[in-house]
Structures are given as C-alpha cells and as structure tokens.
C-alpha positions, -999 to +999 in steps of 0.1 A: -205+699-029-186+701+004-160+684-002-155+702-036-150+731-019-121+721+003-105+702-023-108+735-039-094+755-013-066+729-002-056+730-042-053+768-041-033+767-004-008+743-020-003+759-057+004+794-034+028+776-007+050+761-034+048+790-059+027+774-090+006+802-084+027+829-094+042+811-120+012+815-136+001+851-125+040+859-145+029+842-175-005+857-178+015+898-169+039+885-197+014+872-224-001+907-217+026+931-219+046+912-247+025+891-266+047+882-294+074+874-268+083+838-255+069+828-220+098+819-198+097+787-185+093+776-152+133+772-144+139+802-162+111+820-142+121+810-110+163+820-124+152+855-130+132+855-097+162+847-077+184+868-097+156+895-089+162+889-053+201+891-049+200+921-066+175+939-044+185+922-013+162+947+009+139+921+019+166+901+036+179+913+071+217+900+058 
C-alpha cells in the first residue's frame, strides 16, 4: 500500500512538472463553460497558452 502511495504521488509530481496537469484542468473549465464546443487539443492548448503569454508579458522581467 506504501508503495502505491508514492507511485501515486511521483505520478502527480511529474504530470504537474511537465504540464499534463493543466491540460486537463483546461479541458474539464472548457467542457464546463462551453459544452457543445470542441476541446482544443493538446498543441492547440499549449499554442493559445503561449500566445496567452506574449501578449501579457507581465510575468517576464524582459
């Protein structure tokens, strides 16, 4: 049961780390607030993310 629970936890640590884990959490807001619209995939989710972030660059320090 142990080791269930680290495999567990080490699962959750890498699906946050490499952004699986947001993919999803965007898919499950989108579902919700437009349910007859088509999920983005994952390269257009992460196209619109990056898009997001050049145009509010006020994260970045340059």
């Amino acid at each position: 049961m142990r080791l269930r629970q680290v495999l567990s936890g080490l699962r959750w640590y890498v699906r946050e780390f490499t952004g699986e884990a947001a993919y999803d959490r965007y898919c499950e807001r989108h579902r919700g607030s437009n349910p007859h619209a088509p999920v983005p995939t994952r390269r257009q989710y992460e196209r619109l993310r990056v898009q997001h972030q050049e145009d509010h660059p006020s994260s970045r320090c340059c």
